[in-house]
VEXDREN-2710 file (C-alpha; in Angstrom, 1 decimal):
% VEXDREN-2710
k/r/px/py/pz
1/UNK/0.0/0.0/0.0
2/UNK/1.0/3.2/-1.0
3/UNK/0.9/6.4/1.0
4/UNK/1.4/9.5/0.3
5/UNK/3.7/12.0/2.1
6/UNK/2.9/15.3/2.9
7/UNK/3.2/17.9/2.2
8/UNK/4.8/19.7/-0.2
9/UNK/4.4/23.4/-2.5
10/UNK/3.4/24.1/-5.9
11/UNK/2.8/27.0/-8.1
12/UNK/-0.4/26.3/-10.5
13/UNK/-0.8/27.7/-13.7
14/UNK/-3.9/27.1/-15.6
15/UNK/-3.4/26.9/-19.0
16/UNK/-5.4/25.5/-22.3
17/UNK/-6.1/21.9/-23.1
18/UNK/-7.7/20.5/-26.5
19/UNK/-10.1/17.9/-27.1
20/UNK/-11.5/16.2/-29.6
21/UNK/-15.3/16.5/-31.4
22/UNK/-17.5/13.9/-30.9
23/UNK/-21.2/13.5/-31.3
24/UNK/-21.2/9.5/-29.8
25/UNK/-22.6/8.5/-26.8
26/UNK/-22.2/9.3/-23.1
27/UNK/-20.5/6.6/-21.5
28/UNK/-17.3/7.6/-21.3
29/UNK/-13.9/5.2/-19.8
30/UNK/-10.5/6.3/-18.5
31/UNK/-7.4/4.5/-20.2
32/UNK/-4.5/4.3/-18.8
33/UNK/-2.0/1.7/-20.7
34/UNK/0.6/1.3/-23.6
35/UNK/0.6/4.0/-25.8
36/UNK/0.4/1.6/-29.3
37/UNK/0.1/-2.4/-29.4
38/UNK/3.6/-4.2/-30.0
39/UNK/5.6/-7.0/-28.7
40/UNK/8.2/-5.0/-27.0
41/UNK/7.7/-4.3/-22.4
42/UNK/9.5/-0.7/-22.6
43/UNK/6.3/0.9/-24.3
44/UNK/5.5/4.2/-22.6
45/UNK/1.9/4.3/-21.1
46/UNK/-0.5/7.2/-21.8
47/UNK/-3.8/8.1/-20.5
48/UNK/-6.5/9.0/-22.2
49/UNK/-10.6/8.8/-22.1
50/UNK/-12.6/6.8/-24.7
51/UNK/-16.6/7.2/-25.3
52/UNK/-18.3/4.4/-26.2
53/UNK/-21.2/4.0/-28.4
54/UNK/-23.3/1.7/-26.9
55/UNK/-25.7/0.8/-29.7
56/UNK/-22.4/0.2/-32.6
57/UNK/-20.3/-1.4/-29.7
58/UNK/-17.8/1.0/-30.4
59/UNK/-14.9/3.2/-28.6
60/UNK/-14.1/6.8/-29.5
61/UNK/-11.1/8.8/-28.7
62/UNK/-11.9/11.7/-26.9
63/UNK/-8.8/13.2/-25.5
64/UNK/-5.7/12.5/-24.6
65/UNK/-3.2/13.6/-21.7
66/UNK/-0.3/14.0/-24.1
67/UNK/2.0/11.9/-26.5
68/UNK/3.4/9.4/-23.8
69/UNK/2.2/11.2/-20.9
70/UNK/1.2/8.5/-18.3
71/UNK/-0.7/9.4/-14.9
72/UNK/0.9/8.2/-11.3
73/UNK/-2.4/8.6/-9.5
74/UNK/-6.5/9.1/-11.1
75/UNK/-9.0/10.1/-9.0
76/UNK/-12.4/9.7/-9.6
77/UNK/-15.0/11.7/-6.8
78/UNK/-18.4/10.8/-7.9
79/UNK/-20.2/13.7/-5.6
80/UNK/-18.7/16.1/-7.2
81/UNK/-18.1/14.7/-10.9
82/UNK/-14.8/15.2/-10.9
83/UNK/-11.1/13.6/-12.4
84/UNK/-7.7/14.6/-11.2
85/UNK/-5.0/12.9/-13.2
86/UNK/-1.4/13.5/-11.6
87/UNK/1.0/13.3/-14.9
88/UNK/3.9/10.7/-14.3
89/UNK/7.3/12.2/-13.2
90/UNK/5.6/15.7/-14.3
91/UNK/5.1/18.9/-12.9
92/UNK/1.8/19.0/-14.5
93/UNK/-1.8/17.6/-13.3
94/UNK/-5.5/18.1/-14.6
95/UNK/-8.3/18.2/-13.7
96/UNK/-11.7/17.2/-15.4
97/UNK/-15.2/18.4/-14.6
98/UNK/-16.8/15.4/-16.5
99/UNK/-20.4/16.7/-16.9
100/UNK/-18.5/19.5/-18.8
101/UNK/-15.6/17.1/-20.5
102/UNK/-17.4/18.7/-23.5
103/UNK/-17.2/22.0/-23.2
104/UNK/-15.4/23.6/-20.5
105/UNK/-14.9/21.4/-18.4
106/UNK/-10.7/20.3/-18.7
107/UNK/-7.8/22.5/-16.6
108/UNK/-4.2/21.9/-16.4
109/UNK/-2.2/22.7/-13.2
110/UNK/1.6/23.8/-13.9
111/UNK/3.5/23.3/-10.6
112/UNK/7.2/24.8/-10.7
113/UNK/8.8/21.3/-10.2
114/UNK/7.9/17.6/-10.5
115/UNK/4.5/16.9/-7.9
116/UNK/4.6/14.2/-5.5
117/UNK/0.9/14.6/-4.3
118/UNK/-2.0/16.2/-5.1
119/UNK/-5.8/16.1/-3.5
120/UNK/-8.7/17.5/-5.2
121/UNK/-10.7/19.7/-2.0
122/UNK/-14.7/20.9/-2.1
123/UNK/-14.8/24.1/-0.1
124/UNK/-18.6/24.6/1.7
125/UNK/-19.3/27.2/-0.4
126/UNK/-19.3/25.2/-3.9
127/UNK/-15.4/26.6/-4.7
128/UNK/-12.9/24.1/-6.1
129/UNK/-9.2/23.8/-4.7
130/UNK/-6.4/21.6/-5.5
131/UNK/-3.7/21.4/-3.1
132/UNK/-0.1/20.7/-4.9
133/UNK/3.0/19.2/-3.3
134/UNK/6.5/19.1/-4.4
135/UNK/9.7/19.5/-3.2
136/UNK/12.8/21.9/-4.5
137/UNK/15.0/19.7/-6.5
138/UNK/18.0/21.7/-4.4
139/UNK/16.8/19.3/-1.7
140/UNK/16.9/15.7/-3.3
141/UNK/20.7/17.1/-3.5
142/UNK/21.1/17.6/0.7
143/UNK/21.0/14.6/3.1
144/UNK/18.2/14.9/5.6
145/UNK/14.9/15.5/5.7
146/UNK/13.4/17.3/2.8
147/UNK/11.5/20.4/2.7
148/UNK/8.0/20.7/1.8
149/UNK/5.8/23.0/1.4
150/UNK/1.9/23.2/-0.1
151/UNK/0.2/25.9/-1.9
152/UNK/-4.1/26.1/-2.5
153/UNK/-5.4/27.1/-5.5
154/UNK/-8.6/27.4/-7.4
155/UNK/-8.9/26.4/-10.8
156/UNK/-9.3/30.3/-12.2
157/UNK/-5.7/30.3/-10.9
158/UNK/-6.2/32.1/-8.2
159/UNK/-3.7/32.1/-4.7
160/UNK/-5.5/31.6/-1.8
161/UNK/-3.0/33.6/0.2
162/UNK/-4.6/32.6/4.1
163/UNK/-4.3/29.8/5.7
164/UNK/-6.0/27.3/3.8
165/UNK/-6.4/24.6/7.5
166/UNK/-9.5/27.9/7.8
167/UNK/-11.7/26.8/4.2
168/UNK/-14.7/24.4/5.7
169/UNK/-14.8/21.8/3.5
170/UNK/-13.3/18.2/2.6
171/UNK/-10.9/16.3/0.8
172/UNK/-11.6/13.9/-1.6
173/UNK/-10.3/10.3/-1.8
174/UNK/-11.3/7.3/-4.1
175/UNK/-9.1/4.3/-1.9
176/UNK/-6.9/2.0/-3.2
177/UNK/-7.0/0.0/-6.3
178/UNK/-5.9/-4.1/-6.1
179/UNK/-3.5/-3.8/-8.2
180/UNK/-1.3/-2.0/-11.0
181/UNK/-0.6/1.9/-10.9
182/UNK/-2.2/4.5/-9.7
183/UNK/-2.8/2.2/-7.0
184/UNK/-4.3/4.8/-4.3
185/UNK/-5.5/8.2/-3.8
186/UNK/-5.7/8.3/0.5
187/UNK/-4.8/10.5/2.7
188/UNK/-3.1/9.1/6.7
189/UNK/-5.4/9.5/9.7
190/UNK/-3.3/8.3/13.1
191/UNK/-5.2/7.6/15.9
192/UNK/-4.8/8.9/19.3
193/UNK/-6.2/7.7/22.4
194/UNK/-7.3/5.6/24.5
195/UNK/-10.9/5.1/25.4
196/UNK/-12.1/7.7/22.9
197/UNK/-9.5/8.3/20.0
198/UNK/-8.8/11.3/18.1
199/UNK/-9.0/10.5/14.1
200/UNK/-7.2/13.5/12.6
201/UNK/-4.5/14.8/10.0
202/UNK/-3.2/17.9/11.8
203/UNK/-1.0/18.9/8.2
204/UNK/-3.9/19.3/6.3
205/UNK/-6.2/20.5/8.8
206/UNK/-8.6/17.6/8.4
207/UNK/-10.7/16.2/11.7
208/UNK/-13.5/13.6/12.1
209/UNK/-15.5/12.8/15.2
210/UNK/-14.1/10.5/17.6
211/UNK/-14.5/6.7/17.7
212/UNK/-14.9/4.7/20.9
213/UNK/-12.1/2.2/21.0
214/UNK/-14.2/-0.6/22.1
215/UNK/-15.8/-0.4/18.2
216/UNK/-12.8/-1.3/16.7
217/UNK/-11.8/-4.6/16.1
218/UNK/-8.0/-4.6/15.4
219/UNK/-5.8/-4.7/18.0
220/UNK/-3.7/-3.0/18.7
221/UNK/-4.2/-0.1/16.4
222/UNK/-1.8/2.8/14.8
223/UNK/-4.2/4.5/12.7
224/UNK/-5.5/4.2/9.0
225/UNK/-6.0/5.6/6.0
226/UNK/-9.2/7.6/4.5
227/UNK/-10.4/5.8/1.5
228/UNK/-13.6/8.1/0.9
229/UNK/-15.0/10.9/2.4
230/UNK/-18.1/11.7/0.7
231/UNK/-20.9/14.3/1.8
232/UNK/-22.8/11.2/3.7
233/UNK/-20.3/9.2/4.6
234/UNK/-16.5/8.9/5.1
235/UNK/-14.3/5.2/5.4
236/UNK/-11.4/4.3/6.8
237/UNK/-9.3/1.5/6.1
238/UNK/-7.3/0.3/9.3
239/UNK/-3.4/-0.8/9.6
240/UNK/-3.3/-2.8/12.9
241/UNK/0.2/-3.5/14.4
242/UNK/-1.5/-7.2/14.1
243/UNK/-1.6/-9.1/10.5
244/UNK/-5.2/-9.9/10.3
245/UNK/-5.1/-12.8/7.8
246/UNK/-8.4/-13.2/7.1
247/UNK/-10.3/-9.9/7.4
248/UNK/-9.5/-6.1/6.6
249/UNK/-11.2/-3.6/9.2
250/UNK/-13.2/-0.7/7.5
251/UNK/-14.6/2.3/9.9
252/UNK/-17.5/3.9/8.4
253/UNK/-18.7/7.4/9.2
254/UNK/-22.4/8.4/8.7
255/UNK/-22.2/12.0/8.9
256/UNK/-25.7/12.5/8.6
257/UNK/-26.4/11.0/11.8
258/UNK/-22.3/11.5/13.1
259/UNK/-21.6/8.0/14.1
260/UNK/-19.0/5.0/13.6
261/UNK/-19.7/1.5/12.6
262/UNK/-16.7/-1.4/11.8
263/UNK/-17.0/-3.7/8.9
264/UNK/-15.0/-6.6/7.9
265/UNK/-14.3/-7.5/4.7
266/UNK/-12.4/-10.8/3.9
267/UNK/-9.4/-10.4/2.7
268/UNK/-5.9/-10.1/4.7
269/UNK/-4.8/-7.9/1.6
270/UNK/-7.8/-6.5/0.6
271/UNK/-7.8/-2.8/-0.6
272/UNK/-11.3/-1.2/-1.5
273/UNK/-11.7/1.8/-3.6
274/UNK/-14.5/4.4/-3.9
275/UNK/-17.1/3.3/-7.0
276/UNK/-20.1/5.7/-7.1
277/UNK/-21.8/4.9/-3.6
278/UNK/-20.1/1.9/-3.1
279/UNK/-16.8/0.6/-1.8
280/UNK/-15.6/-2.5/-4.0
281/UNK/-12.1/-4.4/-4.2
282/UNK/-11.2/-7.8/-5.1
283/UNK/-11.1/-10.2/-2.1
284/UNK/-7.1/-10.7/-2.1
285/UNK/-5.3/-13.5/0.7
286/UNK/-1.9/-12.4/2.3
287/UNK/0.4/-15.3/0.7
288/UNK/1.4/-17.9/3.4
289/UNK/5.0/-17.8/2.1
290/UNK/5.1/-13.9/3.6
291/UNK/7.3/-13.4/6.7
292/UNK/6.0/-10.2/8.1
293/UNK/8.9/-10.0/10.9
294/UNK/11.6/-9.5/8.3
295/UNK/8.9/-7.8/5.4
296/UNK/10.0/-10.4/3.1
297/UNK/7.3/-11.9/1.3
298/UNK/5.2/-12.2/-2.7
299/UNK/2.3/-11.2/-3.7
300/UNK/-1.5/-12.0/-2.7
301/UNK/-3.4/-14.6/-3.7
302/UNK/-5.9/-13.6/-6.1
303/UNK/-9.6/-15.0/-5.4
304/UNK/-12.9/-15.1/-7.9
305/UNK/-14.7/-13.0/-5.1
306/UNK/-15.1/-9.2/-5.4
307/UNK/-16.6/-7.2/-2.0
308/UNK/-19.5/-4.5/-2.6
309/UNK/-20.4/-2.5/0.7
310/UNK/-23.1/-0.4/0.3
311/UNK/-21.7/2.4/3.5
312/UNK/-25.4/4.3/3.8
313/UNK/-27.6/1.5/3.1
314/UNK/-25.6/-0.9/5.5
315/UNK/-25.3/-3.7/3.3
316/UNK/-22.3/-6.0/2.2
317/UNK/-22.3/-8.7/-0.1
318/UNK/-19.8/-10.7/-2.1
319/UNK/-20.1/-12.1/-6.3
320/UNK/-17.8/-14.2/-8.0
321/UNK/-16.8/-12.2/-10.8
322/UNK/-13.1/-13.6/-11.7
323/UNK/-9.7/-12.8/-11.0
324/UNK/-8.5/-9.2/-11.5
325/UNK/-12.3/-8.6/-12.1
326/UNK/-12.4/-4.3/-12.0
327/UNK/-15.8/-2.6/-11.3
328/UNK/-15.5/0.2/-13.1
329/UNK/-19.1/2.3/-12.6
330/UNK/-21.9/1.3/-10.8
331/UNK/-25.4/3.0/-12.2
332/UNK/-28.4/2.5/-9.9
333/UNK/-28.6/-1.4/-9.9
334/UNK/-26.2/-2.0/-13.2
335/UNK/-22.9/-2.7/-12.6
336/UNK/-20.2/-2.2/-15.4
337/UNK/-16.6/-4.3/-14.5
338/UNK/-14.5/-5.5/-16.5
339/UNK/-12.2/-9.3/-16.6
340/UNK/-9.0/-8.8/-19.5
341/UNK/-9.9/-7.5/-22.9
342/UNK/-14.3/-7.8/-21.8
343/UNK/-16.7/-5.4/-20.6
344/UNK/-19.6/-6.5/-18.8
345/UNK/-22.5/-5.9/-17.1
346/UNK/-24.9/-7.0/-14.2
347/UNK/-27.7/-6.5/-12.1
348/UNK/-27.4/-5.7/-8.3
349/UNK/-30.1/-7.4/-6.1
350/UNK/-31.0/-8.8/-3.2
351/UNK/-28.7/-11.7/-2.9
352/UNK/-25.9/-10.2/-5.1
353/UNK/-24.9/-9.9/-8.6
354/UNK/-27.3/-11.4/-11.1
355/UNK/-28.1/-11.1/-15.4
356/UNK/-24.1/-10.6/-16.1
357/UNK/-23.7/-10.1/-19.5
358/UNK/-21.4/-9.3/-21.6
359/UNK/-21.4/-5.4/-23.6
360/UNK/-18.4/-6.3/-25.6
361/UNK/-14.4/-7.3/-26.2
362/UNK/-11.9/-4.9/-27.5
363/UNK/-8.1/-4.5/-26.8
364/UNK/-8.3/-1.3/-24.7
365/UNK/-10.5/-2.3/-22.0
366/UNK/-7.7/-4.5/-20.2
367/UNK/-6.3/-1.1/-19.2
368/UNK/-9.6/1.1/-18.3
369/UNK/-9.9/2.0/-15.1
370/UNK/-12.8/4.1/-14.3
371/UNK/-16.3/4.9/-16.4
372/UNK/-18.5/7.7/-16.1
373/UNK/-21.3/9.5/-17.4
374/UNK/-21.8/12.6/-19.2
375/UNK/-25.5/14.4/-20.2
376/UNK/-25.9/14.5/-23.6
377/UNK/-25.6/17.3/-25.8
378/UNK/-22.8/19.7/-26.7
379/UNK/-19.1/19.8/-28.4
380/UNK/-15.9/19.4/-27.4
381/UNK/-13.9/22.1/-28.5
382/UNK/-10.5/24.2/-27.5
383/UNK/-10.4/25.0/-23.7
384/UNK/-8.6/27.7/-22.4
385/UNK/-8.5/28.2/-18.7
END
């Protein structure tokens, strides 16, 4: 599991993106994979997002990050229809308002040097922020620790010169994928306490209620990370001191009502992302071979099984969907994942997954990573932000 550090400063520029017309449909997939199809392991990777016409079966390209221009971490926040793509070894990130991916939606952040974190933040008051980290290459050249430093801005490119810890709002996070890059977007909540502990991250400001130790399950405890923070509901996933091999801890926040509940989830190594309302990950097992004492070990074992916890409606249930099965967008009841090279779909009910079917089999969709959907109507056409 990746985390990242914080925090460090960027300067943001926004500057002008193009797209691409189009006129197909308006589901719409984010690629992240080799740039062209060959034989050779040293192809660069490039991101992109594809439309697909749902009636000709068919994928459109619809824009494109840049000739072999790769992202190191995708965000998707579903509340607030919303990308963030930080660019691979690059000082560059965008962001993507996807109900406007046609029109004006599309900005690109400029930080002075190459980022090493970025969160995507809702202020109360309906503003967007993106807070930018990176560190002064003068300091990868010094021995000790390295000095960071973080800058807010809004996407007009606009300095918000207080102290941002005073904007009421949240940060967004969308977990922790199984597997591959761009493997999580989370932010580190310690714990302190003992009876009632503290869930906070002092460097950016960010505070939940507090949780009663006796509701938590692993023991002992040194914190965990935020995996989604939503406007009804925030997740944590835990790191106990203790290897758990047959369960992962989730805390689950209804704000609404402002109180904690623990879920397991089988898994030792299971990592759940944000998908729509849901939290989903594939059910992985901690690989018996692993010594944990010396951190020597391989990787998981892959099961069939993939989790879905519904965090409002209190509801978890498991479907045997394949190995490295991705859910990719969940609409209503209709669930769209995809196993290799195929897309397909199902039907959430009451005992799980039911009427899977397959859309279609093409090349690309071994590498999509999210889907999403955009109203119809309108152009793509020359941005400039």
């Amino acid at each position: 599991m990746r985390i990242f550090s914080w925090l460090s400063l960027a300067l943001l520029l926004i500057g002008g993106l193009n797209c691409v017309d189009t006129d197909s449909g308006d589901l719409f997939f984010v690629f992240n994979g080799p740039s062209e199809v060959t034989n050779t392991p040293q192809v660069p990777y490039e991101t992109r997002i594809y439309s697909l016409d749902e009636n000709n079966k068919e994928f459109k390209l619809i824009w494109s990050m840049g000739k072999n221009k790769e992202s190191e971490k995708i965000g998707l926040y579903p509340s607030d229809k919303v990308l963030l793509f930080q660019v691979y070894e690059s000082p560059e990130i965008y962001l993507i308002k996807y109900e406007n991916l046609l029109s004006d939606g599309i900005y690109k952040i400029q930080a002075q040097e190459r980022v090493n974190g970025c969160f995507y933040f809702k202020a109360r008051s309906g503003t967007d922020y993106v807070l930018v980290n990176w560190t002064p290459v003068e300091q990868y050249k010094s021995i000790g620790d390295h000095r960071t430093v973080s800058e807010f801005y809004q996407l007009d490119g606009q300095l918000f010169k207080n102290d941002y810890k005073s904007i009421k709002g949240d940060y967004r996070v969308s977990g922790i994928r199984a597997y591959g890059v761009n493997e999580s977007d989370i932010i580190s909540l310690p714990f302190n306490g003992d009876s009632v502990i503290s869930v906070k991250n002092e460097a950016l400001g960010l505070q939940f209620p507090p949780i009663l130790r006796q509701l938590i399950k692993a023991d002992p405890v040194r914190g965990g990370v935020l995996i989604a923070n939503e406007p009804e509901f925030a997740a944590i996933q835990m790191c106990p001191n203790l290897i758990d091999l047959t369960h992962q801890e989730i805390l689950v926040l209804d704000k609404i009502k402002s109180n904690w509940k623990s879920v397991l989830v089988k898994g030792g190594d299971t990592n759940l992302r944000l998908v729509n309302n849901y939290l989903v990950g594939q059910v992985l097992n901690p690989n018996p071979k692993n010594d944990y004492v010396k951190h020597k070990g391989e990787g998981a074992i892959v099961t069939e099984e993939v989790a879905f916890i519904d965090p409002v409606g209190d509801n978890i249930f498991y479907s045997n969907l394949g190995n490295w099965a991705q859910v990719l967008l969940i609409e209503g009841s209709t669930v769209y994942y995809s196993i290799g090279d195929k897309l397909l779909t199902a039907r959430i009910t009451e005992i799980g997954l039911e009427d899977i079917q397959l859309l279609l089999q093409n090349s690309l969709i071994r590498d999509f990573q999210w889907a999403f959907r955009v109203p119809e109507g309108g152009k793509a056409a020359d941005q400039k932000k």
